[in-house]
BAKE-781000 format. One record per residue (C-alpha): chain; x, y, z. Coordinates in steps of 0.02 Angstrom, whole numbers. Layout:
BAKE-781000
<unit A&c1 X&c2 Y&c3 Z> .
...
***
This chain:
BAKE-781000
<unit A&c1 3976&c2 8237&c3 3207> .
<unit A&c1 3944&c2 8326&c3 3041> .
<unit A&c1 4065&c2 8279&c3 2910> .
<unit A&c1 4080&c2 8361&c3 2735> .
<unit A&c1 4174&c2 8243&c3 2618> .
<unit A&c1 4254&c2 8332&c3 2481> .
<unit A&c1 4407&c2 8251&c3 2383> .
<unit A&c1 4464&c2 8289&c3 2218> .
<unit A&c1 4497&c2 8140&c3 2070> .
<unit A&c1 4634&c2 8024&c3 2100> .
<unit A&c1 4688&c2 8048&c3 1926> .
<unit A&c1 4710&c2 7907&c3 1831> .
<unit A&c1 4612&c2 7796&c3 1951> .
<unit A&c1 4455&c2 7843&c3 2023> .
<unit A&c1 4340&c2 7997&c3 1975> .
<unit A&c1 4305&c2 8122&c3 2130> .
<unit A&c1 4136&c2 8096&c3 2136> .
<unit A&c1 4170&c2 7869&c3 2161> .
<unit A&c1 4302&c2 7941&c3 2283> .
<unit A&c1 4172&c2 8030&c3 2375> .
<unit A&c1 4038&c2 7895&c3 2386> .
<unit A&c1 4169&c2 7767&c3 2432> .
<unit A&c1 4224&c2 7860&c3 2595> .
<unit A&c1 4044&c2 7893&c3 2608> .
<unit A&c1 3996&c2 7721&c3 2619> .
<unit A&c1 4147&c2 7680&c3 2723> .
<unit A&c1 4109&c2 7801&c3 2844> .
<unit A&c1 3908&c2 7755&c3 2859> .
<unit A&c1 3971&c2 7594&c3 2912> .
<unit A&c1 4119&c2 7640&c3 3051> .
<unit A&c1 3990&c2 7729&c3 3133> .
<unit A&c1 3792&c2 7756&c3 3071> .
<unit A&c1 3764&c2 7895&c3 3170> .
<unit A&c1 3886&c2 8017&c3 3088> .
<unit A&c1 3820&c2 8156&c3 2986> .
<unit A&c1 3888&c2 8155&c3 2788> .
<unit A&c1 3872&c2 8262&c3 2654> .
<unit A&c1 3963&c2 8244&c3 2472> .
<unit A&c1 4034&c2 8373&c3 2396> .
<unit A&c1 4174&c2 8310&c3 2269> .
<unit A&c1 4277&c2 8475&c3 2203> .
<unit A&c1 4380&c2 8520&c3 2063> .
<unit A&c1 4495&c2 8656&c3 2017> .
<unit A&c1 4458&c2 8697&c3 1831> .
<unit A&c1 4529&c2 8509&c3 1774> .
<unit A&c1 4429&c2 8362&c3 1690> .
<unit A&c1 4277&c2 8360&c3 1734> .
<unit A&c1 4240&c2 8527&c3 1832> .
<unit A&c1 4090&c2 8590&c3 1740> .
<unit A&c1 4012&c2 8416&c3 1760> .
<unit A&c1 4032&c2 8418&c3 1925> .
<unit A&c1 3951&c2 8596&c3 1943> .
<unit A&c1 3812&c2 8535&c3 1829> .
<unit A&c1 3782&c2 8390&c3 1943> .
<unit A&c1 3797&c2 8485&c3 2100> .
<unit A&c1 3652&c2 8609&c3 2036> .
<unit A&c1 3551&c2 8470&c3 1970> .
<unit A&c1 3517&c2 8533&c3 1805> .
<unit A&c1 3484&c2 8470&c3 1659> .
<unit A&c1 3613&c2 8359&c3 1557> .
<unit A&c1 3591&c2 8347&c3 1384> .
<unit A&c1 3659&c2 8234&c3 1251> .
<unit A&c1 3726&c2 8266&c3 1091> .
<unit A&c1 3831&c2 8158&c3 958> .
<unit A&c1 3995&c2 8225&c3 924> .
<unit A&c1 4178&c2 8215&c3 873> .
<unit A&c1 4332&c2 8180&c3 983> .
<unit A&c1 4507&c2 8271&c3 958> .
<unit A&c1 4550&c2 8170&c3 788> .
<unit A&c1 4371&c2 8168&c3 713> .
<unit A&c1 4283&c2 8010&c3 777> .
<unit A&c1 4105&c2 7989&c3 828> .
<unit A&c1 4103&c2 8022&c3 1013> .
<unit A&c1 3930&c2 8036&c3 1105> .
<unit A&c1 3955&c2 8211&c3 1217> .
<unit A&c1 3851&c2 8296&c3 1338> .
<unit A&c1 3841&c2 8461&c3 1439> .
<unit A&c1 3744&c2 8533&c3 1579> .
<unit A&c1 3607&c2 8670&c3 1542> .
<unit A&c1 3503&c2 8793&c3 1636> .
<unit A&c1 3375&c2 8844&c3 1534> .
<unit A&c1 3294&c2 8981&c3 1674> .
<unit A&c1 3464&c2 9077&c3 1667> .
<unit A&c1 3525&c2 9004&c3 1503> .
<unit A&c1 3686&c2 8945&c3 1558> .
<unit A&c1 3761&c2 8806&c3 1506> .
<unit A&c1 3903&c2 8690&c3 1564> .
<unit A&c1 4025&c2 8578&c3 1484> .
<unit A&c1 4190&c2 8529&c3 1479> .
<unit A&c1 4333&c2 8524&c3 1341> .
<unit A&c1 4366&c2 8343&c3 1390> .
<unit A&c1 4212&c2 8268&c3 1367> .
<unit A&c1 4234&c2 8269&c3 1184> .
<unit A&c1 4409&c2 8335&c3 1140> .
<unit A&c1 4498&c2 8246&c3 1303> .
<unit A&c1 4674&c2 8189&c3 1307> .
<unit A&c1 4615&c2 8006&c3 1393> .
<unit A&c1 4531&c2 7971&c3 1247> .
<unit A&c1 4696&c2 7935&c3 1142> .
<unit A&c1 4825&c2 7822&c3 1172> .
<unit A&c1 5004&c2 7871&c3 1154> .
<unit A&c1 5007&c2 7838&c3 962> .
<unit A&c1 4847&c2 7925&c3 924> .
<unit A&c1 4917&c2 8099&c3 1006> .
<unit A&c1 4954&c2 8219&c3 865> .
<unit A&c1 4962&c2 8406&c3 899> .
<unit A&c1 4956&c2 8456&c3 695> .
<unit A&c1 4787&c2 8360&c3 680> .
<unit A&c1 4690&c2 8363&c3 845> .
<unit A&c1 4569&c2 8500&c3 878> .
<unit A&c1 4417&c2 8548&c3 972> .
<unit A&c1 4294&c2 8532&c3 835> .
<unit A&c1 4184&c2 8417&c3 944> .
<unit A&c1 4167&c2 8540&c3 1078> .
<unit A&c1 4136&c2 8679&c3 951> .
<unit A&c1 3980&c2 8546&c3 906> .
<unit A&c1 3928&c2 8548&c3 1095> .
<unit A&c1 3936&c2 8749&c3 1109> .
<unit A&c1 3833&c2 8768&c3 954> .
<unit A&c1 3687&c2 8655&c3 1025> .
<unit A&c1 3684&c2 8762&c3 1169> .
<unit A&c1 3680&c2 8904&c3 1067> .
<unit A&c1 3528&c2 8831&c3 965> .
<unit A&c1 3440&c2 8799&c3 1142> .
<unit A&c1 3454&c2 8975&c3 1169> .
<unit A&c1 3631&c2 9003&c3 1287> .
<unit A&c1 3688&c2 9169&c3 1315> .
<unit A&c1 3823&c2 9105&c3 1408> .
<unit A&c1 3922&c2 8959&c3 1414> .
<unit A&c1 4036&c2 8903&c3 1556> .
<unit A&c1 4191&c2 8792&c3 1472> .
<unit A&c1 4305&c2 8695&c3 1568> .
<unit A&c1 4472&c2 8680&c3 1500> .
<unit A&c1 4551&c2 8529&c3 1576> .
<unit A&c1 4609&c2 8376&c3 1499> .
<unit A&c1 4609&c2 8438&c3 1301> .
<unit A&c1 4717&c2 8328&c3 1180> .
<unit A&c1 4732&c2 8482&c3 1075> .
<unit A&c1 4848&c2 8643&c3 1059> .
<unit A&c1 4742&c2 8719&c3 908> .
<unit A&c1 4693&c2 8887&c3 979> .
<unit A&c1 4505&c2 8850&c3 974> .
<unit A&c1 4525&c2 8854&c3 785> .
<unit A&c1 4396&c2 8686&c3 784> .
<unit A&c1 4261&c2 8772&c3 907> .
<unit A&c1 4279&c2 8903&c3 773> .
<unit A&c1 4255&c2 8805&c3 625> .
<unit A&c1 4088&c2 8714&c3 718> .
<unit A&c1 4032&c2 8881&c3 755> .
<unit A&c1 4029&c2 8947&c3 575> .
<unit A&c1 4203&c2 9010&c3 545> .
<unit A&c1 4289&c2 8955&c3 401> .
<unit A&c1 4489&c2 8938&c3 357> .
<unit A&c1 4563&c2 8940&c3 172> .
<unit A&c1 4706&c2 8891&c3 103> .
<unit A&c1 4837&c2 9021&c3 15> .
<unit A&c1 4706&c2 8955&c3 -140> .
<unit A&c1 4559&c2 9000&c3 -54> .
<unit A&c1 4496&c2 8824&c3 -40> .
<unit A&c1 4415&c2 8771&c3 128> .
<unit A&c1 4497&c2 8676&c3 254> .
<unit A&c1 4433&c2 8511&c3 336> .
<unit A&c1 4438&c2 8485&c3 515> .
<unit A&c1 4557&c2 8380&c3 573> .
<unit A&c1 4656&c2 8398&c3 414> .
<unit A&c1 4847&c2 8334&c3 450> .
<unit A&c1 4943&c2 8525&c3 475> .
<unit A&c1 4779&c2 8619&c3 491> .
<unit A&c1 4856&c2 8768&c3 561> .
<unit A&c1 5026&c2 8769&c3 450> .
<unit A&c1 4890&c2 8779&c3 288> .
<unit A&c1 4788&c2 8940&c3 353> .
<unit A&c1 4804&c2 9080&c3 247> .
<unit A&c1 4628&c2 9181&c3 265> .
<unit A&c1 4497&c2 9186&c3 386> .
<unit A&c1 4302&c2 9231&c3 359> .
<unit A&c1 4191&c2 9262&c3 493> .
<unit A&c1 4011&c2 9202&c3 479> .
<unit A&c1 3888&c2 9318&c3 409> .
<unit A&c1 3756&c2 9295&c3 600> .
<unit A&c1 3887&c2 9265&c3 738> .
<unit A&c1 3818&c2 9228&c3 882> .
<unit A&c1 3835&c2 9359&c3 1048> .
<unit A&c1 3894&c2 9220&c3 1149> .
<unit A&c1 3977&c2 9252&c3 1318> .
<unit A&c1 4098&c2 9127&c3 1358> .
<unit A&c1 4181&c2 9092&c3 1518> .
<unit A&c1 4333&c2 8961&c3 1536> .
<unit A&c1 4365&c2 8904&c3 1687> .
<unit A&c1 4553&c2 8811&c3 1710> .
<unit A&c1 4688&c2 8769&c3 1828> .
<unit A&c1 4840&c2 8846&c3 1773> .
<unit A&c1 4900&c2 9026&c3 1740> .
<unit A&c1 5044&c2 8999&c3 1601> .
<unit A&c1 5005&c2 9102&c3 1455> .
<unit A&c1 5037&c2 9047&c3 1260> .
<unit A&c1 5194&c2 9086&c3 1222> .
<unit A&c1 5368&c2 9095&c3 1281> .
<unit A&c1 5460&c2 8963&c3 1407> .
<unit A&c1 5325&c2 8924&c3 1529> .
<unit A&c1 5190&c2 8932&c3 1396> .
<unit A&c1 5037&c2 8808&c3 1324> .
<unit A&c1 5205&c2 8731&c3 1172> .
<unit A&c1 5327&c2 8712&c3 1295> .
<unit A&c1 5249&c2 8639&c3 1448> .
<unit A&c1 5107&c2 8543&c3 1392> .
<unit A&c1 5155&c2 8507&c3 1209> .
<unit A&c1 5262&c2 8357&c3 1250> .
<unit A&c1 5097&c2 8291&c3 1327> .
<unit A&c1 5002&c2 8292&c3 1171> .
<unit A&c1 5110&c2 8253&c3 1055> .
<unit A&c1 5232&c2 8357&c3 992> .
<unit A&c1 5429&c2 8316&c3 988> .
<unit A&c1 5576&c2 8438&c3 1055> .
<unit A&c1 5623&c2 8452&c3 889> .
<unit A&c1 5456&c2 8503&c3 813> .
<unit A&c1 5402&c2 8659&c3 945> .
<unit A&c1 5488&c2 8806&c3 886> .
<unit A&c1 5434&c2 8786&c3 737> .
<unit A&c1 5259&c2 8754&c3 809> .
<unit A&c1 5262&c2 8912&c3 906> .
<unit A&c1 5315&c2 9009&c3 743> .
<unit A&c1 5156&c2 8966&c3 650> .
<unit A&c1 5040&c2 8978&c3 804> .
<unit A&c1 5111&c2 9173&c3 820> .
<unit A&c1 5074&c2 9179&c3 617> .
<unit A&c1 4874&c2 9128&c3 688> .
<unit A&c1 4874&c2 9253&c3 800> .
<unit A&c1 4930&c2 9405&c3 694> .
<unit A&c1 4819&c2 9337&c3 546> .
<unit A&c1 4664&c2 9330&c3 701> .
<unit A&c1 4729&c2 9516&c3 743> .
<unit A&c1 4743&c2 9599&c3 562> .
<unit A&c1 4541&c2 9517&c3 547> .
<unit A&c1 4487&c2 9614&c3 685> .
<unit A&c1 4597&c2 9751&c3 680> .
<unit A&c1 4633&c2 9739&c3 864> .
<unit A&c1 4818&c2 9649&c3 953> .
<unit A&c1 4752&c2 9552&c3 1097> .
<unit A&c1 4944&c2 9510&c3 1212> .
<unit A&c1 4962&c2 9361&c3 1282> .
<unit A&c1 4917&c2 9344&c3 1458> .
<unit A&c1 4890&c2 9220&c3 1611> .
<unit A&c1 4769&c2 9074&c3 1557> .
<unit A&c1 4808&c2 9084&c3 1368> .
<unit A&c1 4906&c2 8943&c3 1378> .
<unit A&c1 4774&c2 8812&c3 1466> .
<unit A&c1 4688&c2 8690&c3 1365> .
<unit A&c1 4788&c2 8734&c3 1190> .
<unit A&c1 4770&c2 8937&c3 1192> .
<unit A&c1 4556&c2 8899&c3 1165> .
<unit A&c1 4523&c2 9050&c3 1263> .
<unit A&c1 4665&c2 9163&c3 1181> .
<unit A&c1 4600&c2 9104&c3 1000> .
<unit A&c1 4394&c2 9141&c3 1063> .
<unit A&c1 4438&c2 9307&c3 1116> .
<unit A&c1 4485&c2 9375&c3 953> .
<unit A&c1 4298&c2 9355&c3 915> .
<unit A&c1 4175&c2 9332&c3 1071> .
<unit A&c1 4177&c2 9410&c3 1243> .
<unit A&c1 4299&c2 9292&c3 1338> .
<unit A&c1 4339&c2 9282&c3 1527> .
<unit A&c1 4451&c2 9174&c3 1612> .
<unit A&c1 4413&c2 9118&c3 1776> .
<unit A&c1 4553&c2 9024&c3 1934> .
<unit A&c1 4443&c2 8860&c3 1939> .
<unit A&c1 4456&c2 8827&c3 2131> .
<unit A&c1 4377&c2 8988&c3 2153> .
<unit A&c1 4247&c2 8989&c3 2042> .
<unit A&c1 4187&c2 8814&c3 2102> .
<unit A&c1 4175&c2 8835&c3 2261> .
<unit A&c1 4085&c2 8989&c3 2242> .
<unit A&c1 3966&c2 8884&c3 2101> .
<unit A&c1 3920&c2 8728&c3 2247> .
<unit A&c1 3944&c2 8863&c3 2392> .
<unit A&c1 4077&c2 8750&c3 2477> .
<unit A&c1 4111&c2 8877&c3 2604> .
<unit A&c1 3961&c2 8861&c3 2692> .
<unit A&c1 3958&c2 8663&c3 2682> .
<unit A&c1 4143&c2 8704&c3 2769> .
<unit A&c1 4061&c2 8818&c3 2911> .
<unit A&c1 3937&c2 8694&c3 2934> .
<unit A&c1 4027&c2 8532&c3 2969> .
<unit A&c1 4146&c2 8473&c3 3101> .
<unit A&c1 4282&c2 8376&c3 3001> .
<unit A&c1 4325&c2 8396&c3 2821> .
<unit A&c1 4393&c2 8243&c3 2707> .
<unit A&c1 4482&c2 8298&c3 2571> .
<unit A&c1 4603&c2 8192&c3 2452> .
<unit A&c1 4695&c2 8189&c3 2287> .
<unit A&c1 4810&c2 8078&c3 2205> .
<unit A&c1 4955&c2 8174&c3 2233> .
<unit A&c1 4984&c2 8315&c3 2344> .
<unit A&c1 5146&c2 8429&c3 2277> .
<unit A&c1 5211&c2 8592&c3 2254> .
<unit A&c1 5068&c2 8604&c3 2091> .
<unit A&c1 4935&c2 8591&c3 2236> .
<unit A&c1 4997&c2 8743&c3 2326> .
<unit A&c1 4976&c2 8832&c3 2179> .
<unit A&c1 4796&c2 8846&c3 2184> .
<unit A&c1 4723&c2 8670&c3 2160> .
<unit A&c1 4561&c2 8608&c3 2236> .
<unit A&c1 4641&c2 8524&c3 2391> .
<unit A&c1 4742&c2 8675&c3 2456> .
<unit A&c1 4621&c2 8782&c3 2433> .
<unit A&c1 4484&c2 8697&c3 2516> .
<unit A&c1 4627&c2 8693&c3 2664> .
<unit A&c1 4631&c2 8871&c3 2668> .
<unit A&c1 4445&c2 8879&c3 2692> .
<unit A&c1 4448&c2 8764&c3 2835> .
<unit A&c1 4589&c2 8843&c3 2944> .
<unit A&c1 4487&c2 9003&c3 2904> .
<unit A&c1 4353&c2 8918&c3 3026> .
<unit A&c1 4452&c2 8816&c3 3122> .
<unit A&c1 4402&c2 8665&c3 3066> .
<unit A&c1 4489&c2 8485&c3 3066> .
<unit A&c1 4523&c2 8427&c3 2902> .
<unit A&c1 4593&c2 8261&c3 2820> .
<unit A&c1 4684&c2 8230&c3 2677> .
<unit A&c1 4704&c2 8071&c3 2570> .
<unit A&c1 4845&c2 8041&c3 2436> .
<unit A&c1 4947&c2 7915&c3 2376> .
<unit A&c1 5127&c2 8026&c3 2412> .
<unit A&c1 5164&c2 8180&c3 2471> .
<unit A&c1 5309&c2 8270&c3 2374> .
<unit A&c1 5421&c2 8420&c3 2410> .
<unit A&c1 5291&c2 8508&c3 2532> .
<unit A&c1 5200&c2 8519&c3 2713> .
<unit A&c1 5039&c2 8474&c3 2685> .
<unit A&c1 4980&c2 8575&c3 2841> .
<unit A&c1 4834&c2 8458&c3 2859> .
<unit A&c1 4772&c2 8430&c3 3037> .
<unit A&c1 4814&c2 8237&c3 2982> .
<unit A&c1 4862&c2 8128&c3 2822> .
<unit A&c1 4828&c2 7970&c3 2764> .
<unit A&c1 4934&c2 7910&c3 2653> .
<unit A&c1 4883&c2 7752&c3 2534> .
<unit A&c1 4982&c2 7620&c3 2459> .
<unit A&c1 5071&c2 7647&c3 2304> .
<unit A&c1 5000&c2 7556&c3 2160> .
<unit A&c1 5106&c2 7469&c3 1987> .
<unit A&c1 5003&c2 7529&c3 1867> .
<unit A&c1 5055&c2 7388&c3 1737> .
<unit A&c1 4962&c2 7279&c3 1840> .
<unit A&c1 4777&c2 7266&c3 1750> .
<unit A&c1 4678&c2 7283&c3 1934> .
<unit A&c1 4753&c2 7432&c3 1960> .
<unit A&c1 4603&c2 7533&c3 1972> .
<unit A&c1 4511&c2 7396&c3 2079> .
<unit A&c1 4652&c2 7391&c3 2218> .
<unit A&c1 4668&c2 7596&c3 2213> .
<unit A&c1 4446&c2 7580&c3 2266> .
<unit A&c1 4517&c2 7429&c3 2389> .
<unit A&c1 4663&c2 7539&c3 2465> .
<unit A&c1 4546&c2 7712&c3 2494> .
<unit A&c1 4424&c2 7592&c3 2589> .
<unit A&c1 4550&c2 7526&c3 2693> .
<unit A&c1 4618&c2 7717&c3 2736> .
<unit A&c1 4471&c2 7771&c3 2814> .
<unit A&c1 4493&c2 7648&c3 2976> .
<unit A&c1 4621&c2 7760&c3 2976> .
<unit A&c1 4545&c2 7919&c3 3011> .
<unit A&c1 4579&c2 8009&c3 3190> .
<unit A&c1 4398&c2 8080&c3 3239> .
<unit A&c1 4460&c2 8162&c3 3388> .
<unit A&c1 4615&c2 8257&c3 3299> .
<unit A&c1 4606&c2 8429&c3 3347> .
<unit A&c1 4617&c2 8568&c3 3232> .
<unit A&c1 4783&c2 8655&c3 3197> .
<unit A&c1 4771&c2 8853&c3 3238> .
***
C-alpha cells in the first residue's frame, strides 16, 4: 500500500514537517511493508516558503537580521541560484511567535528584518523573490522592507526616520526613492483574500492580533490611507485596494507602489511548487491533518484543498485534528485527538504523544467516498 502523508502544522504545537515524520515513524512500525512518502503542505501561512525550499532541496542560506521590534534575530531563506529564485518567509524574521503579548505593538513593529533578507538575495543576484506572508507581527505596509531596500522616510522637517521608531507611520511626511532600485520581481504567496481597508480588512481583522486596541484603529486606518495617497502622489499612479492587500500588514499593497508585485492563493501555488498532485495520483491513501478543521479550512486552506485533489482521483484520505467545528469534513474518515490545556508546560510533548497514539487508529481498508 502506497501512502502519501501530507498534514499541515498543528499550530501552536507541532510544525508540519515533525507532524509528518511522526506518523511516518508510526506507520513504519504498524506495518514495515507499507509504502510512505512525506510531503508536509502549507497554504501561504508560517512557514510555506520553507517548506517549498526544503521540498526542492535548495540551498538555505543564513543571514543575521532584525525581528519585528529591532532585535538581533539570525534569519535564513531558500535560494536557487540556476533560476535565481529565492524563498523566504515574513515570519522567519518579522513573525508574530516571536513576541509575547506585551511586546506586540502595531505603531513600532515592522518588516525591516525581512527587508534585510530580500536585499541579500538581491546582492546574490535574485530576479525574483517568492515571500510568504504568514505569521507577520506587523501592519506597516512593507514600509521596513522599504527602508532595508534603500527607501528612505522624513519627517514634516525632512529628517530621516529610524526603523522601528515608536509611531513610524504617523511621522511620514516625504518619501525618496533610491537613486539604483533594484528590478526585483516579487511574488507573495498568503492564505487569505481580505484586502486593506474597510470591515473585513488587514486593521480590523487581524489588528487586534498584533496589537492594536478597539479604540486605537480608526484612527490607524486614517493614517495608513494618508501612506497610501502619499505612495500614490510619488508615483503618480492610484493603485485600489484589492484581495490579498490586507495579508501580512498590506506588505504586498505597500511593494506594489514600487516593484512588480503578484499575489498568489498559497494552496495553489504549493502544490503546484512540490507537484502534490501527482504524489496524490500515485498513492493509495492520503493522511492529512491540521489542528483545527473549520469553516476557515473550506475557504481554501491546505487540508481542504488537498481533499479536493483526492476525491478528484478517488482516493481514500484521512484527516487528523484536534476538533472539528461548524462543518462536514467530507473525509473518507477522521481521527480526532484529545484536547490539550495548554497552561500545562508539556503541552507540546503530550500533543507528539496524542498524534502517535491516533494512528492505531487509522482504518486501512476504508473505502473511498465517490
Amino acid at each position: 500500500m502506497k501512502i502519501l502523508v501530507a498534514p499541515n502544522a498543528f499550530k501552536g504545537t507541532i510544525d508540519s514537517l515533525a507532524v509528518a515524520e511522526i506518523i511516518k515513524v508510526e506507520l513504519e512500525q504498524l506495518n514495515p511493508d507499507f509504502d510512505i512518502e512525506i510531503s508536509p503542505i502549507a497554504d501561504g501561512g508560517d512557514g510555506t516558503c520553507e517548506l517549498v525550499g526544503h521540498a526542492l532541496g535548495i540551498e538555505k542560506v543564513g543571514k543575521m537580521g532584525l525581528d519585528a521590534i529591532g532585535r538581533s534575530k539570525f534569519g535564513y531563506y531558500y535560494w536557487d541560484k540556476l533560476r535565481r529564485i529565492a524563498y523566504l518567509d515574513v515570519s522567519t524574521v518579522s513573525g508574530i511567535n516571536d513576541l509575547n503579548e506585551s511586546q506586540r505593538n502595531p505603531f513600532i513593529a515592522n518588516t525591516y528584518g525581512t527587508g534585510i533578507l530580500i536585499q541579500d538575495a538581491i546582492a546574490r543576484g535574485a530576479e525574483q523573490v517568492y515571500l510568504g506572508l504568514g505569521g507577520s507581527a506587523s501592519i506597516d505596509l512593507g514600509t521596513g522592507i522599504l527602508q532595508a531596500l534603500g527607501f528612505s522616510f522624513l519627517d514634516e522637517k525632512g529628517r530621516a526616520l529610524i526603523p522601528f521608531t515608536d509611531l513610524f507611520l504617523t511621522k511620514i511626511s516625504h518619501i525618496q526613492r533610491p537613486p539604483h532600485g533594484s528590478k526585483i520581481k516579487l511574488t507573495c504567496v498568503c492564505d487569505v483574500s481580505n484586502p486593506f481597508f474597510g470591515t473585513n480588512g488587514a486593521i480590523k481583522t487581524f489588528g487586534p492580533q498584533k496589537g492594536l486596541n478597539d479604540s486605537e484603529m480608526e484612527s490607524f486606518e486614517v493614517n495608513c490611507k494618508r501612506i497610501i495617497d502619499l505612495f500614490s502622489r510619488k508615483i503618480s499612479k492610484v493603485i485600489p485596494d484589492g484581495s490579498g492587500f490586507g495579508a501580512a500588514g498590506g506588505i504586498a499593497y505597500g511593494l506594489s507602489h514600487f516593484y512588480s508585485v503578484e499575489i498568489e492563493a498559497g494552496s495553489s501555488w504549493f502544490f503546484n511548487k512540490v507537484n502534490l498532485e501527482d504524489k496524490i495520483q500515485q498513492s493509495d491513501i492520503i493522511i492529512t491533518g491540521e489542528g483545527i478543521y473549520d469553516q476557515q479550512s473550506k475557504a481554501g486552506k491546505g487540508c481542504f484543498a488537498l481533499l479536493q485533489i483526492a476525491k478528484k482521483y478517488n482516493k481514500k484520505s484521512v484527516l487528523i485534528t484536534s476538533k472539528v467545528k461548524g462543518v462536514e469534513p467530507d473525509f473518507d474518515q477522521v481521527v480526532i485527538l484529545p484536547e490539550l490545556d495548554f497552561n500545562k508546560k508539556d503541552f507540546k510533548k503530550l500533543a507528539r504523544s496524542n498524534l502517535k497514539n491516533a494512528i492505531g487508529k487509522i482504518d486501512f481498508q476504508i473505502r473511498p467516498q465517490n
